[in-house]
N, C-alpha and C positions, 0 to 999 in steps of 0.2 A: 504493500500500500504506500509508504512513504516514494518509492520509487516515482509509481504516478503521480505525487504530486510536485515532486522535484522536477519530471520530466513536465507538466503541465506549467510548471512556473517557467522551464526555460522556454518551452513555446511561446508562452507570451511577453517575454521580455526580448525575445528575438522579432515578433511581430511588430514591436513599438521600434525597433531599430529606424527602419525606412524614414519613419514620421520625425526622428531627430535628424534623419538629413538636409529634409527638406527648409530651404530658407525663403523668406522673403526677395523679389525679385525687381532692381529698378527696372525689367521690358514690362510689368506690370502693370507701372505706375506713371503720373507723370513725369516731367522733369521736378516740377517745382514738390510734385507730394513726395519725391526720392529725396532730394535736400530737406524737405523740410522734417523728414524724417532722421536723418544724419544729425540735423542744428535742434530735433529736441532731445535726439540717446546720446548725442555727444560722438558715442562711439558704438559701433554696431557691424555685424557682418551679414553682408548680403549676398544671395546667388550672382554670378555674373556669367552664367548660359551652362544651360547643363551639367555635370554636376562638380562644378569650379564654383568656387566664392573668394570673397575676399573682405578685409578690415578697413572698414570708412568711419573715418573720424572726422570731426567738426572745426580740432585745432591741435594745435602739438600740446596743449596739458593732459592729450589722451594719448598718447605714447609714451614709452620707456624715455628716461632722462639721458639718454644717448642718443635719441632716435632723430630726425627732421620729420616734415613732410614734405611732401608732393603733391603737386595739382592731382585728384581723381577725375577723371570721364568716364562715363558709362552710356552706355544704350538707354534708352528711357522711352518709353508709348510714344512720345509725342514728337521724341527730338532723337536721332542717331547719336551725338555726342552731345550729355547733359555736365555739367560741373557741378558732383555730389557734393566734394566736399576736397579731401587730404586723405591719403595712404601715407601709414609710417615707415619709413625706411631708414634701415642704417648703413651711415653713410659710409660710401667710399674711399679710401685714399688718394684718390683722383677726383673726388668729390672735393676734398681739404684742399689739396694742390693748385686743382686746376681751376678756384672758385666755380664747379657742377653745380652746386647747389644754391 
């Protein structure tokens, strides 16, 4: 008996798997509802096609204290290239050098 309900618990914590993949998506949305989702979580990850995503932040107090940002674009309903927000990146040494950033 114990058996079944061990193998009953893993079925269904293997069935919720999928539903933790899934993310909200700027092709869903407008441009202006994708930012203005970014400018109120600050910081948040979104689908960016298929099953790729990535971390959009609002400003660099949402990055690590070594990190900059970056302009983000994304696909958006309304517009092909939207301006989410900032992706954190850490920088390069040719980023330091070559003023990149």
């Amino acid at each position: 008996m114990p058996n079944r309900v061990a193998l009953a618990a893993l079925v269904l914590a293997l069935c919720s798997v999928p539903a933790l993949a899934q993310r909200a998506s700027p092709v869903a949305m407008s441009c202006g509802q994708a930012k203005g989702l970014v400018d109120r979580r600050g910081g948040l990850v979104l689908g960016t096609g298929g099953q790729t995503y990535d971390r959009f932040v609002r400003d660099r107090s949402f990055c690590e204290v070594t990190e900059i940002t970056v302009p983000a674009f994304v696909p958006a309903q309304d517009t092909p290239r939207c301006f989410i927000g900032y992706r954190c990146k850490e920088p390069s040494r040719s980023d330091w050098f070559d003023g990149g950033f």
